[in-house]
N, C-alpha and C positions, 0 to 999 in steps of 0.2 A: 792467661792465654795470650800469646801474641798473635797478633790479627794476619801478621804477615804470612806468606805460603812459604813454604821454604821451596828450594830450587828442584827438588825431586815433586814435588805438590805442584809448584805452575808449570814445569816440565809434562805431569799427567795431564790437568789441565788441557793447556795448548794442544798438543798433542790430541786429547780426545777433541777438543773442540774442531781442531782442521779436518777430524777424519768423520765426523759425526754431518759437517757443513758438506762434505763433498759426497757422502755416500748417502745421507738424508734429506734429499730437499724435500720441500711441505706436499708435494705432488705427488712424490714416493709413497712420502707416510700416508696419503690417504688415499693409496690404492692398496695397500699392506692393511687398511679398515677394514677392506671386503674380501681378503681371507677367510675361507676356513676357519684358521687356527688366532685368526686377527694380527698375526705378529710372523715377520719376518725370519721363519727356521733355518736359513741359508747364514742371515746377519747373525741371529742370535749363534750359529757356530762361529761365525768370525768374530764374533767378541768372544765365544768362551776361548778361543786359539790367541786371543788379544792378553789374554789373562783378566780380561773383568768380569766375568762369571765366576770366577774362582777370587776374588780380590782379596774377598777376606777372611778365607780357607789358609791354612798352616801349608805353607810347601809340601807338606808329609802326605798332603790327599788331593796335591798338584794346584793347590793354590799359590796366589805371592803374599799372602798373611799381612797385607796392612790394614791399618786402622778403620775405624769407625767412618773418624774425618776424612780418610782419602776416599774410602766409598763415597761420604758424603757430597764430595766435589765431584766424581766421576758421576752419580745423580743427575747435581745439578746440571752438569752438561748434555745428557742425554734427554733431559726433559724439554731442554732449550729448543731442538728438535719436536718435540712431541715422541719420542719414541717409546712404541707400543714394547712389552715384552715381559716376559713370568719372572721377572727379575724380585718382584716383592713378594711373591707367595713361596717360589720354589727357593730362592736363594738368602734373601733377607728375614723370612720366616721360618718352614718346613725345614730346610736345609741345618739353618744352624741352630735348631732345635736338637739336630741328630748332632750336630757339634758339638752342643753345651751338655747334651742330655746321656745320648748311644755310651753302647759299649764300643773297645774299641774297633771289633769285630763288625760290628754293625756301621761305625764311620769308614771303615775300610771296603765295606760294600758299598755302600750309599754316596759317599760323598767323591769321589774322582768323576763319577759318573752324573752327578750335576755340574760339577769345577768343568769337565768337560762339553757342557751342554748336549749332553744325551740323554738326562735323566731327566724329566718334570715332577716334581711332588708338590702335591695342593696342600694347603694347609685349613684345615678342616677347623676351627675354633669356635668362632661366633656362629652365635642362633640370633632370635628374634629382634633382640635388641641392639645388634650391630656394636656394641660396645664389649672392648678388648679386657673384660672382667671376670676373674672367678666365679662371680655369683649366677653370671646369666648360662652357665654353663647346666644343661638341664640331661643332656643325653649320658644315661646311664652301660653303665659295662657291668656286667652278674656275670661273678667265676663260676667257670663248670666247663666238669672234666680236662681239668688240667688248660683250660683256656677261658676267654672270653666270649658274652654276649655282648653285641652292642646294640640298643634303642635307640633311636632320637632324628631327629631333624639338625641339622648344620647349616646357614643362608650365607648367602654371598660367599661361595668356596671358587678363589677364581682357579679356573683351569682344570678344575673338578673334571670334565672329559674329555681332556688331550691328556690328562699324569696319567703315566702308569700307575701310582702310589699315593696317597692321599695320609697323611698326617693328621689321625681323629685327635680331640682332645675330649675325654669322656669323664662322667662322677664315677669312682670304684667304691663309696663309701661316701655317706651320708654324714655332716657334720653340722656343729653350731656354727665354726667357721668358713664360710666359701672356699678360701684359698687350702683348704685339707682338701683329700679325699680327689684327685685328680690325679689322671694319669692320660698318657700320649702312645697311640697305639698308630702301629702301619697297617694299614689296609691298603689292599689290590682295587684301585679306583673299577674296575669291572666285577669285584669279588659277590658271591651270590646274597642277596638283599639289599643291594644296593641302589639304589635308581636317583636317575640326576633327571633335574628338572629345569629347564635354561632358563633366565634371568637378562632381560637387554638391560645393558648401562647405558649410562651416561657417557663414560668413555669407549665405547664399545670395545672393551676385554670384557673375557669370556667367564662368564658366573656362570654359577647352578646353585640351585639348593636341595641338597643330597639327603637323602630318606634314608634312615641305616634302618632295616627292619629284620630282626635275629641275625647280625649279621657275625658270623663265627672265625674269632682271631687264636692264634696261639699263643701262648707263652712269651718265646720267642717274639714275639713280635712287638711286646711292650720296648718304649724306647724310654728309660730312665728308671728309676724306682715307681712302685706303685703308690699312689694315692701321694706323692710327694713333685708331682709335675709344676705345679704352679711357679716355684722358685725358677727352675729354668723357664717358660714361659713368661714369664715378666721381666726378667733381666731382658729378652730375646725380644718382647715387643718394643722394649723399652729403645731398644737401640735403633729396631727397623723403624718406630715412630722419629726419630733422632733424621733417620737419614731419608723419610720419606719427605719430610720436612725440607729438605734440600732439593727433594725432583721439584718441589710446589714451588720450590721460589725459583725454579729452573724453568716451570710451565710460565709463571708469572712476569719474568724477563723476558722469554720467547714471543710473549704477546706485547710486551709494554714496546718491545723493537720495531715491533711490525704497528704499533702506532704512531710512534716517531717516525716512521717510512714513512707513512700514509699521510700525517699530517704536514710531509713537506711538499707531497704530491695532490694532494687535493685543493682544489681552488675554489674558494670564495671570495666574495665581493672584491675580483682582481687582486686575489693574495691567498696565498698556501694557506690554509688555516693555523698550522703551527703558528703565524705570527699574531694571533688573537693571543693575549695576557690569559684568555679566563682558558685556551687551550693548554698554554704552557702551564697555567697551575696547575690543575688534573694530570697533566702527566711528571711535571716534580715531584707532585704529592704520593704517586702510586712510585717513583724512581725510587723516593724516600723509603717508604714505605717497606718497597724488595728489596733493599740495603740492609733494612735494619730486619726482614724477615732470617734473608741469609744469614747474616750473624748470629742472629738468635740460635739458628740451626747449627750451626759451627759450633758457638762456646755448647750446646748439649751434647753433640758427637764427642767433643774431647774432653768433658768431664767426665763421659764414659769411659773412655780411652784412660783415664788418669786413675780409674778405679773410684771417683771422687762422690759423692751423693746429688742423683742430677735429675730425680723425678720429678723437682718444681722446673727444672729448667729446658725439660722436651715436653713437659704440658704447658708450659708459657709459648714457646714455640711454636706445638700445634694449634692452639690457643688460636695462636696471633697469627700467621701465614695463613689459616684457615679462610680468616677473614679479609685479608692481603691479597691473598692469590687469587681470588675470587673478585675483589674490586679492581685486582687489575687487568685480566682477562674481560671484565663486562666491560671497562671502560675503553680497551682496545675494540671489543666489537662496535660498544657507542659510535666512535669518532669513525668509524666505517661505513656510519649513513643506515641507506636502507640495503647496502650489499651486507654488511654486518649480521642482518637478521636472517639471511639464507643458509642454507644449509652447509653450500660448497665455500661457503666464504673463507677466506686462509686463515680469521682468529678462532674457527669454531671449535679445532681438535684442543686448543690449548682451555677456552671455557668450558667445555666437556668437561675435559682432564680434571681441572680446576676444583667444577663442582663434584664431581665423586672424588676427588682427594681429600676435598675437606669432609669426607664422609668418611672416609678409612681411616682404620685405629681408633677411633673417636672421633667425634664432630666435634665442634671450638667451643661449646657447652658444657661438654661431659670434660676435657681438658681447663677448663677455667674450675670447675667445682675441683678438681685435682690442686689445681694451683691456692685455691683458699685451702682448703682443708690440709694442704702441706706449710700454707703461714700462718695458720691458729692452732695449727699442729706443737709449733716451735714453739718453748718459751722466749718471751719478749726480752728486747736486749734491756740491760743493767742501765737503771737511769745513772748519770752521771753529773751530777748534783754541781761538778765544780764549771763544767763547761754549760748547762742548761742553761736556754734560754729563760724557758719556763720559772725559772727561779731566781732569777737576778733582776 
């Protein structure tokens, strides 16, 4: 991988970042908190008119089709900001679920009308356990008459009641193995047995946890083959965990700046605190830190991008930013005294943010046991007797 951006990549960049600085300042975004709908519906059309709602949609359904990586970097810019927006349910998950999965009939309805930012689709997957796995999938779908039943509970479905459409992931068949027997069905997020149930976050985007009780789907409405969902589904989380990893270290910069602000502004013992050694270390140490989280995020977007095998390297990722984004966001409210610990304080949307990010896709627990069981997975590399230390 070369680290460098090439001139179409710092061109998006730059670009997003000027237009992100002038139409987001921290004061905006946290009167766009006590929305409604929590997120900017005016902005979110002037990015999908921007082409980044559509980034990495095929031209053919009015996107500009680039990669992983350049979503990735367009992320990390808009996290820099703090900005709220359905970007990881309807477009990074739901959406290109109907991409990887639909017919093409079904992308031809579905997808211009997200690319466009007029569609919202919630993505319906996890239950109790918040982890992005086969097994914990418990809500059942029973054919009859030519359609489906669905049972069950789904938690933290964000935007469950602003979508018009809701992306269930259901068991259609009971197996020895988890990843069988799954399929991915559209429901009418108003459709009858449906009931949402609100959830406050952390960040304050909009959860529920949606009750499917007999709730009756057609045919038609399966997206992908039946009992065969899991494959699309895992490549798909795989990727948005890839680039959500990129907002985290976008939230984690946005805060590490505004304590470098802060610390050149605050005075103690007749001197800006930045000039304290033990201040400068804490903030090298988290600089370091977001340096090496963003990379990490990088080389997993474009091992995707290369078709390459990369699921030790967006669970190392999440893994690690997890616990990154989160020391660097507390250590910015730290150095902020006791305005820090208020509510209105300017680091708070980023430690919100922070901590519910490292909750989504998995917490940095459920990605390190990924990261083991992918290196004792592998056979161990060939001792090689002539160069070994061990032996000489």
């Amino acid at each position: 991988m070369d680290i460098n951006l090439t001139d179409e990549q710092q061109m998006l960049v730059d670009s997003a970042r000027e237009f992100l600085r002038d139409t987001c300042p921290l004061a905006t975004v946290r009167q766009w908190e006590k929305l409604p709908s929590r997120y900017p519906p005016d902005l979110w059309t002037r990015l999908a008119e921007m082409g980044w709602v559509g980034a990495l949609y095929p031209e053919a359904y009015g996107g500009m089709g680039l990669k992983n990586l350049d979503m990735t970097l367009l992320m990390r810019e808009m996290a820099r900001v703090a900005l709220p927006s359905p970007i990881v349910s309807t477009v990074l998950l739901a959406g290109r679920a109907v991409l990887e999965g639909g017919t093409e009939e079904q992308k031809r309805v579905l997808l211009p009308g997200i690319v466009a930012g007029e569609r919202l689709v919630a993505f319906a997957f996890t239950e109790a356990s918040a982890q992005p796995d086969a097994a914990t999938v418990k809500t059942t779908a029973r054919a009859e008459k030519g359609g489906y039943i669905l049972n069950g509970t789904k938690h933290f479905v964000e935007y469950a009641e602003q979508a018009g459409l809701m992306l269930v992931v259901a068991r259609t068949r009971e197996s020895a193995e988890p990843a069988h027997g799954l399929t991915m069905f559209l429901v009418e997020a108003k459709a009858r047995g449906v009931r949402h149930v609100p959830v406050q976050t952390l960040a304050l985007q909009p959860q529920a946890r949606v009750v499917l009780e007999n709730v009756r789907v057609g045919a038609t409405d399966i997206i992908g083959q039946v009992d065969q969902a899991w494959p699309v589904l895992d490549s798909v989380i795989q990727a948005a965990t890839a680039i959500v990893c990129g907002y985290m270290t976008g939230i984690a910069e946005g805060a590490h700046e505004l304590a470098v602000s802060y610390s050149k502004e605050r005075v103690q013992y007749g001197q800006p605190i930045g000039a304290f050694q033990a201040i400068q270390n804490y903030l090298a140490t988290t600089w370091a830190k977001n340096v090496m989280g963003e990379y990490l995020s990088y080389y997993a977007a474009w091992l995707i991008d290369q078709g390459l095998p990369s699921r030790e390297a967006v669970s190392t990722a999440k893994a690690f930013v997890g616990y990154s984004a989160v020391e660097s966001t507390q250590l910015a409210t730290q150095l902020h005294g006791g305005l820090g610990a208020t509510v209105d304080a300017r680091t708070t949307p980023f430690l919100r943010w922070a901590k519910q990010l490292q909750q989504t896709l998995g917490n940095s627990q459920y990605h390190e046991r990924i990261v083991a069981a992918e290196i004792l997975d592998h056979d161990p590399p060939a001792l090689d007797e002539k160069y070994s230390i061990a032996l000489t």
